[in-house]
N, C-alpha and C positions, 0 to 999 in steps of 0.2 A: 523795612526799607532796604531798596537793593543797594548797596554799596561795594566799589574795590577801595581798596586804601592800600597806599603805596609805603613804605619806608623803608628806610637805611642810607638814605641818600645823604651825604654831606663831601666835606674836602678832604680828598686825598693826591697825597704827593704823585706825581707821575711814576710807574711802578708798580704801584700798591693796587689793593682790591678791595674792591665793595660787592655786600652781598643785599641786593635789593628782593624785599620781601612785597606782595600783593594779596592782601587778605579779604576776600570775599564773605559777605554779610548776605543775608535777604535772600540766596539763592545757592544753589550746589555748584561747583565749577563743576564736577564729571561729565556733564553733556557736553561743556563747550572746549574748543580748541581756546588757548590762551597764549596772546601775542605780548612781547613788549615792545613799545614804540620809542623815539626818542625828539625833540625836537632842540637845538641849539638854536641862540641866538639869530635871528637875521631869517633864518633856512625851514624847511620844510618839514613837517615830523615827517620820519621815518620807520619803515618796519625793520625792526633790526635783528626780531628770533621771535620763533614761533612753535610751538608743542600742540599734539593733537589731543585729542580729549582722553585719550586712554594713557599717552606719556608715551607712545610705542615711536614718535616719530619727529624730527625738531628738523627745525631748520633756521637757517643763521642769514645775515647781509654780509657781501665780503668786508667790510670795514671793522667785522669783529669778531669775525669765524677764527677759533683756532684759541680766542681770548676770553669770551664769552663761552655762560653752560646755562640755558632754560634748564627748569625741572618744576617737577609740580607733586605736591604731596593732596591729594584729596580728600583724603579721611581727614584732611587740616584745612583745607578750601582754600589753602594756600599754593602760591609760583612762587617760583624764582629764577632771580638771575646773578648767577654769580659772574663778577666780573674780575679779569683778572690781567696783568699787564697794562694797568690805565694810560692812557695820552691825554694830553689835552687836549685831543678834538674828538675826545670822549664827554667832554663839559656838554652839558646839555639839561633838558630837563624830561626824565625820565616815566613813561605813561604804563599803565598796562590794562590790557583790551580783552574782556570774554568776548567771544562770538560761537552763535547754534545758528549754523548759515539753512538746515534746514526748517527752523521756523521764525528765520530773519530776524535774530534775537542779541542783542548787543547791549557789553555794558564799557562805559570807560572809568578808569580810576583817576584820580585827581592830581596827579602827577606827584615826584621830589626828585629836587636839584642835586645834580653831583656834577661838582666841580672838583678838574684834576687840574693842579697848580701846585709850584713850588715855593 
C-alpha cells in the first residue's frame, strides 16, 4: 500500500522550531521530486519548498525562504522540513507531496497541524 505519513507537527511558541518528518511506504521516494504543501485556515494550500529527486536542488516560497530547510534522506524514504523562526501565520496544516512528472505519478500524504501560539 503506497503511503506518505506526515509527523512532528504540534504547538509551538512563536520562535521555536519544528522539524516535520514524511515517511514514505509502498514506493521509493528517489525517483520523485518532493514538495511540502501547507494549507491554513480559510486560504488556499500552498507550495511552500520543494527538493528534486537527487536532493541537488530546493526551492522555497518567500514567506519562508531563509526560515525553512527541505531535505531528504532516501536510503530512509524519508523528507523533511525543518522549520525554524515560527509566526503564527505559519499555523497551518502541513502536507507532503511525491511527484514523477515524467510518468505523471503522484502521491499525497495526509497532512499534521502545527500551530505557533503563545
Amino acid at each position: 500500500q503506497v503511503q506518505l505519513v506526515e509527523s512532528g507537527g504540534g504547538l509551538v511558541q512563536p520562535g521555536g522550531s519544528l522539524r516535520l518528518s514524511c515517511a514514505a511506504s509502498g514506493f521509493t521516494i528517489s525517483s520523485y521530486a518532493m514538495r511540502w504543501y501547507r494549507q491554513a485556515p480559510g486560504k488556499e494550500r500552498e507550495l511552500i519548498a520543494a527538493i528534486t529527486s537527487g536532493g541537488g536542488f530546493t526551492n522555497y516560497a518567500d514567506s519562508v525562504k531563509g526560515r525553512f530547510t527541505i531535505s531528504r534522506d532516501n536510503a530512509e524514504n524519508t523528507v523533511y522540513l525543518q522549520m525554524n523562526t515560527l509566526k503564527p501565520e505559519d499555523t497551518a496544516v502541513y502536507y507532503c507531496k511525491a511527484v514523477w512528472v515524467a510518468v505523471r505519478r503522484e502521491y499525497w500524504g495526509q497532512g499534521t497541524q502545527v500551530t505557533v501560539s503563545s
